[in-house]
Each structure stands twice: as C-alpha cells, then as structure tokens.
Biopython code that builds the backbone (N, CA, C, O; Angstrom):
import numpy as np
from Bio.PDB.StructureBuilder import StructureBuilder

atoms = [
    (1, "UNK", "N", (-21.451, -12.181, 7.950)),
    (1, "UNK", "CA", (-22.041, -11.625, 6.748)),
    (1, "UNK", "C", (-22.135, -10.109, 6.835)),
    (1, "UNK", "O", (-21.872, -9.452, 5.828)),
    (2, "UNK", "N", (-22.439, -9.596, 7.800)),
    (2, "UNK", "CA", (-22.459, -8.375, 7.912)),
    (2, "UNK", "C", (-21.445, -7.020, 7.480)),
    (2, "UNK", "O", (-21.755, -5.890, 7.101)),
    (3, "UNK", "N", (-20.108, -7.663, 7.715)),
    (3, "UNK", "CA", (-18.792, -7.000, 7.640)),
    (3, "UNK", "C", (-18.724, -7.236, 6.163)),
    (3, "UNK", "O", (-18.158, -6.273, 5.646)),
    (4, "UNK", "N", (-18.953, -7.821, 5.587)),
    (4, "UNK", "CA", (-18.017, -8.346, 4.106)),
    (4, "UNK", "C", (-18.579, -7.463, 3.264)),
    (4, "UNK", "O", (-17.919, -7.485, 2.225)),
    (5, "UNK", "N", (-19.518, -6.654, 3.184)),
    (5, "UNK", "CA", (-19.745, -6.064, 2.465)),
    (5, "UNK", "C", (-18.739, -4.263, 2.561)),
    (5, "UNK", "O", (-18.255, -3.572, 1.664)),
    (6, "UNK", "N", (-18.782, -4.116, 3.758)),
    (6, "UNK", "CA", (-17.871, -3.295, 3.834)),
    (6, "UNK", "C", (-16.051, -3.811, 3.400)),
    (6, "UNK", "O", (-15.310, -3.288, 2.567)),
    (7, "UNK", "N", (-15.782, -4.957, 4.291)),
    (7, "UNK", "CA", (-14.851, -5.954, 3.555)),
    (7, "UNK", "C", (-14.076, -5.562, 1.918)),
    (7, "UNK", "O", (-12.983, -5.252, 1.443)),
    (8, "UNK", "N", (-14.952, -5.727, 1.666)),
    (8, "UNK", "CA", (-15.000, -5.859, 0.325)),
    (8, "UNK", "C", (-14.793, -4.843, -0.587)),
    (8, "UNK", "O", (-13.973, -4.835, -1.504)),
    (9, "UNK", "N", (-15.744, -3.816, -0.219)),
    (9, "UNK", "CA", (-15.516, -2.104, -0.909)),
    (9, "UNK", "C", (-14.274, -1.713, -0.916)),
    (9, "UNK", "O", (-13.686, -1.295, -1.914)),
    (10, "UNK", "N", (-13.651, -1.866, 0.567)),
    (10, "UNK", "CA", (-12.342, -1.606, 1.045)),
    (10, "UNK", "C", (-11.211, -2.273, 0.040)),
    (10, "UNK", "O", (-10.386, -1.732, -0.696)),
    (11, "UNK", "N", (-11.454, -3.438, 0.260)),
    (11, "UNK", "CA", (-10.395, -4.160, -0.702)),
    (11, "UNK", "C", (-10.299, -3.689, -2.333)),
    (11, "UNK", "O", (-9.242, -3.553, -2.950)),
    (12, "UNK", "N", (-11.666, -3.473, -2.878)),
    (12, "UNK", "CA", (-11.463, -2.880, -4.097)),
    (12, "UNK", "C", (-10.829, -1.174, -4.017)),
    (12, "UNK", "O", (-9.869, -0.665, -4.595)),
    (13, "UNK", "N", (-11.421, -0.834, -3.442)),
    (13, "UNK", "CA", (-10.832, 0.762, -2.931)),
    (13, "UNK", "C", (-8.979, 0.259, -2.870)),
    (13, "UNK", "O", (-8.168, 0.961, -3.474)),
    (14, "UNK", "N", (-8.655, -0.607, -2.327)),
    (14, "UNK", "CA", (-7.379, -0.258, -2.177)),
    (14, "UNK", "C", (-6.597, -0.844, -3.710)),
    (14, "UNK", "O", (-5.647, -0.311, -4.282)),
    (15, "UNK", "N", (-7.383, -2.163, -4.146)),
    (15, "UNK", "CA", (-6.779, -2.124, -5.166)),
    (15, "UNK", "C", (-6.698, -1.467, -6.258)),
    (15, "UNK", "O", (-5.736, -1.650, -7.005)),
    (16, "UNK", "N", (-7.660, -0.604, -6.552)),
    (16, "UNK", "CA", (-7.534, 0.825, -7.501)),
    (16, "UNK", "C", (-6.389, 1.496, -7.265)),
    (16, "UNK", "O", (-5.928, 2.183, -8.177)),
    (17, "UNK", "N", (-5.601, 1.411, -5.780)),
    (17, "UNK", "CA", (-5.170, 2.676, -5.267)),
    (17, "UNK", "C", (-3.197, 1.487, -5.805)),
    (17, "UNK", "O", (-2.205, 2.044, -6.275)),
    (18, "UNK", "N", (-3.272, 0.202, -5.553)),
    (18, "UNK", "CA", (-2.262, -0.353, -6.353)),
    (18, "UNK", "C", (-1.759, -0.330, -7.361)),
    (18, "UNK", "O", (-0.582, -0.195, -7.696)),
    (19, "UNK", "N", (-2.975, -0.512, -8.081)),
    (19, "UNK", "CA", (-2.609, -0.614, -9.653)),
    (19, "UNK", "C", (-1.832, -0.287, -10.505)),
    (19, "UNK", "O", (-1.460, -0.761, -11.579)),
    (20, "UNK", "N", (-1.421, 1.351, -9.404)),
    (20, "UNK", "CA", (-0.722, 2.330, -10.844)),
    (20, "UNK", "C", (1.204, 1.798, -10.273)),
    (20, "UNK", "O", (2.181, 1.764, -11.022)),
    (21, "UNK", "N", (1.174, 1.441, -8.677)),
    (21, "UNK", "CA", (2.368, 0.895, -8.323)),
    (21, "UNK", "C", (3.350, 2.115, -7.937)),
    (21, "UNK", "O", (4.552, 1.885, -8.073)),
    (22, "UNK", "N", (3.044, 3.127, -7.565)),
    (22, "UNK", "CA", (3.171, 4.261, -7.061)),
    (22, "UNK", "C", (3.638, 4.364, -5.719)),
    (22, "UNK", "O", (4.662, 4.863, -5.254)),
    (23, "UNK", "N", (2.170, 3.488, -4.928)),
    (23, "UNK", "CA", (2.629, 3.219, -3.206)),
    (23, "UNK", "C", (3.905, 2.043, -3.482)),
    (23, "UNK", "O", (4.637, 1.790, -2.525)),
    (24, "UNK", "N", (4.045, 1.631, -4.256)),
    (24, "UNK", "CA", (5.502, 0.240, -3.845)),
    (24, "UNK", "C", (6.686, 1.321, -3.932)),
    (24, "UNK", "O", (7.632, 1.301, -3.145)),
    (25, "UNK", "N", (6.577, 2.069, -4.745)),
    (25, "UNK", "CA", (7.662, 2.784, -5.661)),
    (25, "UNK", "C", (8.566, 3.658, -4.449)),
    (25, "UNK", "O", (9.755, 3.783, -4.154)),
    (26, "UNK", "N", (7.019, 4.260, -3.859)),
    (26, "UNK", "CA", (7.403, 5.264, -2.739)),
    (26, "UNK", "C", (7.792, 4.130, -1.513)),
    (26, "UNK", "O", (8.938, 4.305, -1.099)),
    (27, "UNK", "N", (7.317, 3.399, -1.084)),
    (27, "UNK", "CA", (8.080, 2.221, -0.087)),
    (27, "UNK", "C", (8.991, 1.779, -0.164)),
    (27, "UNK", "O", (9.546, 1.700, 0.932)),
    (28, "UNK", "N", (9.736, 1.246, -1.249)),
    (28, "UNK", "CA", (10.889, 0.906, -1.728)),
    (28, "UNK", "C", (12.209, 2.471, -1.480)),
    (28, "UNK", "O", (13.383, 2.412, -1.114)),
    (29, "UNK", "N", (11.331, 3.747, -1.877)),
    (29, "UNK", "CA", (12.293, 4.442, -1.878)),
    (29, "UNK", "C", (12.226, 4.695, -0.240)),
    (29, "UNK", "O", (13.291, 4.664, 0.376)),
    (30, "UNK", "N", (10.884, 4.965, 0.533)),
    (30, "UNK", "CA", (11.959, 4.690, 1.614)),
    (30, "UNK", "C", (12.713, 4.316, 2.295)),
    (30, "UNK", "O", (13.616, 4.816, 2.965)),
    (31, "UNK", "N", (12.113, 2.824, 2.029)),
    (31, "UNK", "CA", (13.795, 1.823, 2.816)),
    (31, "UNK", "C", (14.638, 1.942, 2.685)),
    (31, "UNK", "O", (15.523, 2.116, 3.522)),
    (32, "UNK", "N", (14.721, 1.878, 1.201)),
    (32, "UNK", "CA", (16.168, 2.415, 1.143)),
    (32, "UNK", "C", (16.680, 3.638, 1.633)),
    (32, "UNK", "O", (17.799, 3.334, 2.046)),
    (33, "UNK", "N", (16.512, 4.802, 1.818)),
    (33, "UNK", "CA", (16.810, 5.489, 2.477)),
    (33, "UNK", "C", (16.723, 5.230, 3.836)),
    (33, "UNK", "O", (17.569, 5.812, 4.516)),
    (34, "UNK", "N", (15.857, 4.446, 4.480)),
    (34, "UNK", "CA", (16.070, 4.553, 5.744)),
    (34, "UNK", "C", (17.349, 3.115, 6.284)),
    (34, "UNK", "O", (17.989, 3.080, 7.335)),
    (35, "UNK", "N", (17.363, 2.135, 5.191)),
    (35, "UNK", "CA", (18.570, 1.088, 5.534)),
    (35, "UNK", "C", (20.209, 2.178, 5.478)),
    (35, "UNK", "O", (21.292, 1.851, 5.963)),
    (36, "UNK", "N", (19.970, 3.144, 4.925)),
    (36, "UNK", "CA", (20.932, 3.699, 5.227)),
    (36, "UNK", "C", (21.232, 4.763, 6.365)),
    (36, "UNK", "O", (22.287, 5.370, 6.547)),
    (37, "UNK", "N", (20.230, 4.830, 6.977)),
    (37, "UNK", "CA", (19.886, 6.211, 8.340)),
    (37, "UNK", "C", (20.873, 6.030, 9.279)),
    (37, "UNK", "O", (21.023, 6.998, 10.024)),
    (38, "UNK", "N", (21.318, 5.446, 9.399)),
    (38, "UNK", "CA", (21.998, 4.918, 10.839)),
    (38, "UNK", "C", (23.623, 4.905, 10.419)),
    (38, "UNK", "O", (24.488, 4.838, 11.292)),
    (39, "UNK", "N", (23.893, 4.966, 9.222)),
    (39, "UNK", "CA", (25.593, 4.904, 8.762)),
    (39, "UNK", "C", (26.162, 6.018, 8.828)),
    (39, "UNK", "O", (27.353, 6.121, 8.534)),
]
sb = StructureBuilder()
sb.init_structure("model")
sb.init_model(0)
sb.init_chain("A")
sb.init_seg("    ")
for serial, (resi, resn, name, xyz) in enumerate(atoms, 1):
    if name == "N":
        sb.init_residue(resn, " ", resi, " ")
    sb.init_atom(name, np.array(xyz, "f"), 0.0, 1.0, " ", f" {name:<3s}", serial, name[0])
structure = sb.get_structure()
C-alpha cells in the first residue's frame, strides 16, 4: 500500500506525457535510423 500512491502519480505523469504521441514518433524515427547504422 505504501508505494501505489507514488505508483500511481507516476503512471498518470507519464500518460500525459503519451498522449500527444510525440515520444513514439521520436522512437520510431530512431530505429529507423539506427536499423540502418551498420550498412
């Protein structure tokens, strides 16, 4: 019981930080750039 409240803040904190789909956008663009690093 103790943790979940922190738990929890966190999880909403990050899903605010999803929402707009920004962090996928930028992840996606790096893989791809980096599936190509090595050619």
């Amino acid at each position: 019981w103790n943790a979940n409240p922190l738990l929890c803040s966190a999880g909403v904190v990050a899903c605010k930080l999803y929402q707009s789909g920004e962090p996928q956008k930028k992840t996606c663009e790096l893989a791809a750039y980096l599936s190509g690093w090595g050619e």
